[in-house]
C-alpha positions as CSV (number, residue, x, y, z in Angstrom):
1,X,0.0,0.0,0.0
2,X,0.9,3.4,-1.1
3,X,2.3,5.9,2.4
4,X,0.0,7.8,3.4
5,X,2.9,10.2,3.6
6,X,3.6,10.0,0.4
7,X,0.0,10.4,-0.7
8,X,-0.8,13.1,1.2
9,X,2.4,15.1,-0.6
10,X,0.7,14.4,-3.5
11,X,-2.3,15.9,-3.5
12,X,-1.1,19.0,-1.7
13,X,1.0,19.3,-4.7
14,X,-1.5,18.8,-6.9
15,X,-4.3,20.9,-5.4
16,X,-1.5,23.8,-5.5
17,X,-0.9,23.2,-9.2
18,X,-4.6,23.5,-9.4
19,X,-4.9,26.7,-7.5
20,X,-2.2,28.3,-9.5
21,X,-4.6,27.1,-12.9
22,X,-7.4,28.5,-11.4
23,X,-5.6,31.9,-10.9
24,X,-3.5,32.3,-14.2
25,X,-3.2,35.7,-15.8
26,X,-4.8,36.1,-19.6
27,X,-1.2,35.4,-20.9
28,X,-0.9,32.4,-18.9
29,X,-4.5,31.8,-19.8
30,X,-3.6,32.3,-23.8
31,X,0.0,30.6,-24.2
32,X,-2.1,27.3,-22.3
33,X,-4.6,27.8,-25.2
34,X,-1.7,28.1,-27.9
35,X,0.1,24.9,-27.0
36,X,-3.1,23.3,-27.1
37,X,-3.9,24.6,-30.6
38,X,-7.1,25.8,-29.6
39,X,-6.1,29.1,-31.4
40,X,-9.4,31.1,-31.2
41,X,-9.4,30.8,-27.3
42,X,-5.5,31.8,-27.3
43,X,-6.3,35.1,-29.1
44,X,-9.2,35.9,-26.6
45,X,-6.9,35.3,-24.1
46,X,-4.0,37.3,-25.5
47,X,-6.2,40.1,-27.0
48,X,-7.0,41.0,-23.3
49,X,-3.2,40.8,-22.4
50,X,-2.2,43.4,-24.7
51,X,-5.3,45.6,-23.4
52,X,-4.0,45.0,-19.9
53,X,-0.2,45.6,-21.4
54,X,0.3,47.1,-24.6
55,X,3.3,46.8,-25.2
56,X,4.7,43.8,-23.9
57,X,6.6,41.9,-26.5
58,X,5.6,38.1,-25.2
59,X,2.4,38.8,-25.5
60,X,2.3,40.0,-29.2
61,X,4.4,37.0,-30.1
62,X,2.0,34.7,-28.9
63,X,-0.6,36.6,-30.4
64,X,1.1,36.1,-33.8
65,X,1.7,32.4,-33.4
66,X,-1.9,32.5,-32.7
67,X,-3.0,34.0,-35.7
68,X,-0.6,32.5,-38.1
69,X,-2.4,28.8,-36.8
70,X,-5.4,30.5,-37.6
71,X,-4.5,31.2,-41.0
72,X,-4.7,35.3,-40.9
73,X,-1.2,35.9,-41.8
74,X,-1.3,39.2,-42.3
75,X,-2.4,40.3,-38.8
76,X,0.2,37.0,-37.3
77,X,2.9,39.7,-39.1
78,X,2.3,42.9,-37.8
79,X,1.9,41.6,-34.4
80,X,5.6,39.7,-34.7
81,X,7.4,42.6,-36.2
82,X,5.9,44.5,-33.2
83,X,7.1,41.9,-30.7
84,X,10.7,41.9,-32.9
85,X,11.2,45.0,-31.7
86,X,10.7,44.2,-28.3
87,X,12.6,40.7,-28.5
88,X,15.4,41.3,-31.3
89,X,17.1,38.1,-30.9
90,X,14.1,35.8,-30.4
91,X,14.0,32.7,-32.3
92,X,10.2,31.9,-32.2
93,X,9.6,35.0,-34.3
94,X,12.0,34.8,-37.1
95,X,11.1,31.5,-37.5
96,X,7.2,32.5,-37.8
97,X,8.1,35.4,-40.2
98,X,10.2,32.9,-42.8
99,X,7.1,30.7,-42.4
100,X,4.7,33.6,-43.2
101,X,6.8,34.8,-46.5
102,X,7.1,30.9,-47.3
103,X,3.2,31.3,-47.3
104,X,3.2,34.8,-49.2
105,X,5.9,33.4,-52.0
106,X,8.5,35.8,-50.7
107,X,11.2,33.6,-50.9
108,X,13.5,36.1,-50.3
109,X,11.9,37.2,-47.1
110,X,12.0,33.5,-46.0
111,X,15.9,33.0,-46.8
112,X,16.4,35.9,-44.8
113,X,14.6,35.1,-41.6
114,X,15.4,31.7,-41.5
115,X,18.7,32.9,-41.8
116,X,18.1,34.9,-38.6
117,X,16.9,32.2,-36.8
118,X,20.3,29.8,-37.5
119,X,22.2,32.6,-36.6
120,X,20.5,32.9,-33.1
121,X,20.6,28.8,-32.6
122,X,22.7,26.3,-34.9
123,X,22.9,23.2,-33.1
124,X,19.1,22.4,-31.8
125,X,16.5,19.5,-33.9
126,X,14.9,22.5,-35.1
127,X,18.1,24.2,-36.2
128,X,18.8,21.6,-38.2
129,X,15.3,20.6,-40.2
130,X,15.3,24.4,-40.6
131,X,18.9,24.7,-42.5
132,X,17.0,21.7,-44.5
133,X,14.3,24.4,-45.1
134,X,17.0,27.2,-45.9
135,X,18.5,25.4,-48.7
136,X,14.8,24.4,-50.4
137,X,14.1,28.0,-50.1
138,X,17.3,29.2,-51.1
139,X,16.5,27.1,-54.8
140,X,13.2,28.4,-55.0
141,X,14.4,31.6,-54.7
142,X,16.9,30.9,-57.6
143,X,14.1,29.8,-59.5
144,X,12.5,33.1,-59.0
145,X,15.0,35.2,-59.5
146,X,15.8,33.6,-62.7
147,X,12.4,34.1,-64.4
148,X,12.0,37.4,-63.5
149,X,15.6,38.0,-64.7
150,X,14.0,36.8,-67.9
151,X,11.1,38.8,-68.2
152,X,13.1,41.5,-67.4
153,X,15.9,41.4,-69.9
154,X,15.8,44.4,-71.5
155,X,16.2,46.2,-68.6
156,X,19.1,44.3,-67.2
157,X,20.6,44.3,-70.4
158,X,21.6,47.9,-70.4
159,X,23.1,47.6,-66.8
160,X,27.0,47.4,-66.2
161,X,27.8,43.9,-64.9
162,X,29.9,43.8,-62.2
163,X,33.5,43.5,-63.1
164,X,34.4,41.0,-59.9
165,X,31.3,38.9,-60.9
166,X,32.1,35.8,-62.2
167,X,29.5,33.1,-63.4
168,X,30.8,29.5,-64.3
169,X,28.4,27.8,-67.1
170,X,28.0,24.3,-67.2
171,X,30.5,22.6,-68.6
172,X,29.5,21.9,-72.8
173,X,30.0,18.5,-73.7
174,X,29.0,17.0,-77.2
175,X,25.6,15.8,-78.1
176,X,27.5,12.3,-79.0
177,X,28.8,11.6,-75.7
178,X,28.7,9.2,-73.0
179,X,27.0,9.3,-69.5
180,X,30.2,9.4,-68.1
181,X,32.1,12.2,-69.9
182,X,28.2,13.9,-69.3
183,X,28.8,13.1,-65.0
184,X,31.9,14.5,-64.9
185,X,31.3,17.7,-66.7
186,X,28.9,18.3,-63.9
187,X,31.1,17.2,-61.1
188,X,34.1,19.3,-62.2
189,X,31.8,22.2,-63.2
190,X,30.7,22.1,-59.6
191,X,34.2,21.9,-58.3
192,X,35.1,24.5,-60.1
193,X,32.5,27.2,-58.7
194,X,33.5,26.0,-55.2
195,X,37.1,26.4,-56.2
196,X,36.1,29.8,-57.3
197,X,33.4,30.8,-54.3
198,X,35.9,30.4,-51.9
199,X,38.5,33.3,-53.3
200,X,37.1,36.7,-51.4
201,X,38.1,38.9,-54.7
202,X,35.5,37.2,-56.7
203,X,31.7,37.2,-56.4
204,X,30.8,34.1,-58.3
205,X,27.2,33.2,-59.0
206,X,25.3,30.7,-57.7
207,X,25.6,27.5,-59.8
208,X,22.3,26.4,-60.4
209,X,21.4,29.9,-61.3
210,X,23.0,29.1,-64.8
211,X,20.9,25.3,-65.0
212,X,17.4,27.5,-64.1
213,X,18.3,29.9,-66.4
214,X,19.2,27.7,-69.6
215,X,15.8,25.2,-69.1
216,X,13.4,29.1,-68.7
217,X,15.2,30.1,-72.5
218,X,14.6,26.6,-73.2
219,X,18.0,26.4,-75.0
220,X,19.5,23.4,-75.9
221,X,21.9,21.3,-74.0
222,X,24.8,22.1,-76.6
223,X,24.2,25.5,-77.9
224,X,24.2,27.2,-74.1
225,X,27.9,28.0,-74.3
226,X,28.4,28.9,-77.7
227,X,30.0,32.8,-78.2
228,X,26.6,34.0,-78.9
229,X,24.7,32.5,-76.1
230,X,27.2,33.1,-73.5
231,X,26.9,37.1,-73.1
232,X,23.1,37.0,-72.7
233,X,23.2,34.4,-69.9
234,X,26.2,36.5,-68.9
235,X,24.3,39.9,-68.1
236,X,21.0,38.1,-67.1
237,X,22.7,36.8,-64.0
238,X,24.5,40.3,-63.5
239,X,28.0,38.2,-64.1
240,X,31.3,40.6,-66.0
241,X,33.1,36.9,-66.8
242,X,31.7,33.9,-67.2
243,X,34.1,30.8,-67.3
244,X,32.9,28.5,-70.3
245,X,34.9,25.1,-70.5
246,X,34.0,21.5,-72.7
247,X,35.1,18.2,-71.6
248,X,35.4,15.4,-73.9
249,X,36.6,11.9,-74.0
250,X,38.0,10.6,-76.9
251,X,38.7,6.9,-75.6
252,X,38.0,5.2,-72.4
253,X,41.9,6.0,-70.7
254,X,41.8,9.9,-71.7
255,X,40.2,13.0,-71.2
256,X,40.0,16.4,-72.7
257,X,39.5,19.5,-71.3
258,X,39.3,22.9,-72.9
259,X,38.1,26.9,-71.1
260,X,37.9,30.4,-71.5
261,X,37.0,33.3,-70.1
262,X,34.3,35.2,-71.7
263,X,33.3,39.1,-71.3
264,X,30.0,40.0,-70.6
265,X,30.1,43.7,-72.2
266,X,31.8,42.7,-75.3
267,X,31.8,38.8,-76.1
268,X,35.6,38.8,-75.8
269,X,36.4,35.4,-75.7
270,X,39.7,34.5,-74.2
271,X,41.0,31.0,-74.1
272,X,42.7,30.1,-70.4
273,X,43.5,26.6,-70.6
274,X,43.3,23.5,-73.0
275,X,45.0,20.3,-72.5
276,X,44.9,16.0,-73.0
277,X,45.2,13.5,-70.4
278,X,44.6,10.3,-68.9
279,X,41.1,10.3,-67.5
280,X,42.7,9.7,-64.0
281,X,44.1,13.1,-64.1
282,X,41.0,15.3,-65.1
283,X,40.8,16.5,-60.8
284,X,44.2,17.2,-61.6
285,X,43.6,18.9,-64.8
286,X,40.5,20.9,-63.4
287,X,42.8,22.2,-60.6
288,X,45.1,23.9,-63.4
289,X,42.3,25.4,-65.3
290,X,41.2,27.2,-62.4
291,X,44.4,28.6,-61.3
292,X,44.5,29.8,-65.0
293,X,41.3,31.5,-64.9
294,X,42.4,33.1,-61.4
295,X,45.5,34.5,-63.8
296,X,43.0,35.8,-66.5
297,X,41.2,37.7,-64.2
298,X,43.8,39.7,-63.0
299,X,44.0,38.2,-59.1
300,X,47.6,37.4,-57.8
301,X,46.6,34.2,-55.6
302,X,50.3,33.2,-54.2
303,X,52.0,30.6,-51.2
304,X,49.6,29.0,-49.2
305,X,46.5,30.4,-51.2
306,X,47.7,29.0,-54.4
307,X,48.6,25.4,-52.8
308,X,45.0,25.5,-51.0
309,X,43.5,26.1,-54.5
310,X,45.5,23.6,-56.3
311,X,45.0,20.6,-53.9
312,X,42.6,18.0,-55.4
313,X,38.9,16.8,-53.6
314,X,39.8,13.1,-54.1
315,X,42.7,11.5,-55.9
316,X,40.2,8.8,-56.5
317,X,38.6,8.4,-60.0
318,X,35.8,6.5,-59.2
319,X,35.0,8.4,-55.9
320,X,34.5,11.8,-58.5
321,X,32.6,9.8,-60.6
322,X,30.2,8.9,-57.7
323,X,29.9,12.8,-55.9
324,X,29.8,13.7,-60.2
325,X,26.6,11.7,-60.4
326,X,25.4,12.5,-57.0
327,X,25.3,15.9,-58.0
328,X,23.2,15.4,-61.7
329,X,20.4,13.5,-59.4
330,X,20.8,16.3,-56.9
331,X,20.4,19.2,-59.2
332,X,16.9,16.9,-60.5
333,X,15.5,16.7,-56.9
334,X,16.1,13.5,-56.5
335,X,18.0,13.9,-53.1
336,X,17.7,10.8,-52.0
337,X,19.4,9.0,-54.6
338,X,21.9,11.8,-54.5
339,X,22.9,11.1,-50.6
340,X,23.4,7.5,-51.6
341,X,26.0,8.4,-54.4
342,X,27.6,10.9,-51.8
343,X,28.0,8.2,-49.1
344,X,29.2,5.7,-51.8
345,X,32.1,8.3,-52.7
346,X,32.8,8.6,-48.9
347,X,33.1,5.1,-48.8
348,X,35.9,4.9,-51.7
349,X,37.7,8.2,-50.0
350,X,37.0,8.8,-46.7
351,X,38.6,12.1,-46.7
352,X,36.6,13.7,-49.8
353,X,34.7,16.3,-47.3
354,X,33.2,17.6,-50.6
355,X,31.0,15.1,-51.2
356,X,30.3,14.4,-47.2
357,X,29.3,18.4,-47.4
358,X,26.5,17.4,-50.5
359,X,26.0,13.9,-48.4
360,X,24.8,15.8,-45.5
361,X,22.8,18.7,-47.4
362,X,20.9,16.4,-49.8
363,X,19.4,14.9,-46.5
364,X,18.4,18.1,-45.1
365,X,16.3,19.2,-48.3
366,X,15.0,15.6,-48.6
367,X,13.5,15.9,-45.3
368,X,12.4,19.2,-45.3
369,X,11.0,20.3,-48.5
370,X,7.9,20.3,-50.5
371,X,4.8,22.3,-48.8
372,X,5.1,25.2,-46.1
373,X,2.0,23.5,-44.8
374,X,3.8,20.1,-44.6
375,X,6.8,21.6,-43.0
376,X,5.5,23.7,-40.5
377,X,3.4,21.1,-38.7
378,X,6.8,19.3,-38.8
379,X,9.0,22.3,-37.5
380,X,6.6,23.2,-34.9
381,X,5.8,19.9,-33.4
382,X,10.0,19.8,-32.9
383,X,10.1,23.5,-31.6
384,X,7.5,22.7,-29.5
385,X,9.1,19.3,-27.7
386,X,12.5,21.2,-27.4
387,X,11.0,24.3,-25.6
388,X,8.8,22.6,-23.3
389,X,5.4,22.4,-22.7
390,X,2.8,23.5,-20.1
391,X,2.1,21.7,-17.1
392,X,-1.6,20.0,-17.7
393,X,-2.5,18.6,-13.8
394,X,-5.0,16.3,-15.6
395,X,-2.9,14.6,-18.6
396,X,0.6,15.0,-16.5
397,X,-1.2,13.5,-13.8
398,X,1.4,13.1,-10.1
399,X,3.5,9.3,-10.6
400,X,4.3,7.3,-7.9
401,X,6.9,5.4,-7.8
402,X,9.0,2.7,-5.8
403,X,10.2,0.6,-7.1
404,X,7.5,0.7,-10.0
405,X,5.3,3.3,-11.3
406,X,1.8,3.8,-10.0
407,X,-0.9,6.2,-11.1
408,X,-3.7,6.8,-8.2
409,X,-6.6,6.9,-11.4
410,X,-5.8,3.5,-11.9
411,X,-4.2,2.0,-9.0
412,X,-7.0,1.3,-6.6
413,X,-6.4,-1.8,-5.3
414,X,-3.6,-2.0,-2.1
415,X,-0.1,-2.8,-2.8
416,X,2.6,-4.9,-1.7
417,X,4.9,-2.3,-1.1
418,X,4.0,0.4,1.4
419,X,6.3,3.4,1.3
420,X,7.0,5.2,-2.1
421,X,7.8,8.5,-4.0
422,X,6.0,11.4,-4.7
423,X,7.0,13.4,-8.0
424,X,5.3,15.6,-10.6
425,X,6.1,15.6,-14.5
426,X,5.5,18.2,-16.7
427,X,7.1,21.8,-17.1
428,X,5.4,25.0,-15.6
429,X,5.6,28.1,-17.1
């Protein structure tokens, strides 16, 4: 049998917890409401908090988690810009405002609030499903960008390009060739622009830009990069250079690689680099034509810099032609394919941290994009576990325990053992 110690402890705790419900203020009263997504109550509740204090900055953030559940997005805003101002480094609302411009198609809006909110906390559940979020947004945005850029083009055409803008197009490859020669013109076109994006002197596009870009003009896969072609793409994406390079493979042991540098203002096109190999050297190969392109464009990259920039991903063949496939399914959507081809180029070269960088970011947007609607109830059921939740006296009912657990609602028969524990779970706010 249960103490009656013990018991008694109980429900004087219990009746307290009650007492305190009984005398909670509207706030209390309205964030109770909230986590139990009864949303019409909450804003009652909350509506009469701000009357009693107008100002208060926890109470307009509830409010606009209250109306953005409710659908009115507009008012959920203006109350958690208000509260912003109050609360500057809160969490909550810039992940609510990325939500409500994911809902408004500002994609832009979203990128930068969710932005906010990885800046404020990088290592929590919801930290990471929202970086997932980040980089579907961050595409969408692309894709955005790119078709107004289009509709747009006469405008843009008369605008200087900036001189330290440097796009890099998809690598050309002939109409004729094989799957692999295909693979790795993607994998060492994406090299390449990360070679590039991490030089502080350049600003270098981002590289699916280019892919969004060439399937809205709908031109074909070999025409993109011809002398004509390249200027227009070249001032649509705001780029002074663009690097334009062709691989082929002649036979099955070599490779051929071929670039040039080509001016958006005036179609000058200057050849940087063009050379024959064994196909076990093209990382090798793409690692000269960059330094050569970083000579053509004027910036003296010496010592350490230039070793960095000239030290390979992965000295193994087949572990580039895995990442170079990983990132063709990637760059369809089809992430989780992709992560597989990442981890199998892991598992040939343990030390290629490019491809354990796409590994790890092709299962973020796999499990984290498609529909705000989807994603929110997602995100918020995670936000929600990791920042607590109210005390409810009649679902987190007192436990028992000693050594097993008993619950008094369902325990009524006597026990063998006759002392025990008394404690209450649940978190009070």
């Amino acid at each position: 049998m249960i103490s009656c110690k013990a018991l008694a402890a109980a429900l004087v705790i219990f009746a307290l917890f009650l007492a305190a419900g009984c005398s909670q203020s509207s706030l209390s009263q309205g964030e109770r409401a909230l986590e139990e997504r009864n949303y019409q109550l909450a804003i009652d509740h909350l509506e009469t908090a701000l009357k009693e204090k107008p100002t208060d900055s926890k109470t307009m953030r509830s409010l606009g988690r209250a109306y953005y559940h409710k659908g009115d997005f507009a008012k959920a805003e203006t109350f958690l810009i208000e509260a912003q101002k109050g609360l500057p480094s809160d969490g909550t609302i810039a992940l609510y405002l990325g939500m409500i411009a994911e809902n408004k198609g500002d994609f832009a809006g979203a990128e930068k609030n969710y932005r906010s909110y990885l800046a404020k906390d990088s290592k929590s559940k919801s930290a990471e499903a929202i970086r997932g979020r980040l980089l579907f947004v961050q595409n969408e945005n692309l894709r955005l960008q790119v078709s107004q850029a289009v509709k747009q083009e006469d405008a843009i055409s008369k605008e200087a390009p900036g001189q330290n803008t440097v796009g890099v197009l998809p690598f050309a490859v002939h109409s004729n060739s094989d799957e692999t020669t295909r693979s790795l013109a993607t994998g060492l076109q994406t090299v390449t622009w990360y070679d590039l994006s991490s030089i502080p002197e350049l600003q270098v596009v981002e590289r699916l830009e280019f892919k969004y870009l060439i399937k809205e003009l709908e031109l074909a896969e070999e025409g993109f990069s011809e002398k004509n072609s390249a200027p227009r793409l070249g001032k649509l994406v705001r780029a002074g250079n663009l690097v334009n390079a062709s691989v082929d493979k002649p036979s099955e042991s070599s490779f051929t690689l071929n670039s040039a540098l080509v001016s958006t203002a005036d179609a000058a096109f200057t050849p940087t680099y063009g050379k024959d190999a064994k196909l076990k050297d093209a990382m090798k190969m793409q690692k000269d034509m960059v330094l050569s392109v970083v000579d053509s464009l004027g910036i003296d990259i010496k010592g350490s810099r230039r070793q960095s920039l000239k030290k390979v991903a992965t000295e193994n063949y087949e572990a580039f032609l895995a990442f170079s496939q990983g990132v063709e399914l990637y760059d369809n959507g089809e992430f989780v394919k992709a992560k597989s081809m990442f981890d199998r180029a892991m598992s040939l070269d343990p030390k290629f941290n490019l491809a354990r960088q796409f590994s790890t970011d092709a299962a973020l947007i796999a499990n984290n994009s498609g529909p705000i609607n989807t994603f929110d109830t997602k995100i918020l059921a995670t936000f929600t576990q990791e920042n607590g939740q109210f005390f409810d006296p009649v679902i987190n009912i007192i436990n028992i325990t000693s050594p097993t657990t008993v619950d008094p609602r369902t325990q009524d028969q006597p026990q063998d053992n006759s002392t025990g524990t008394a404690t209450v779970s649940g978190t009070i706010r």
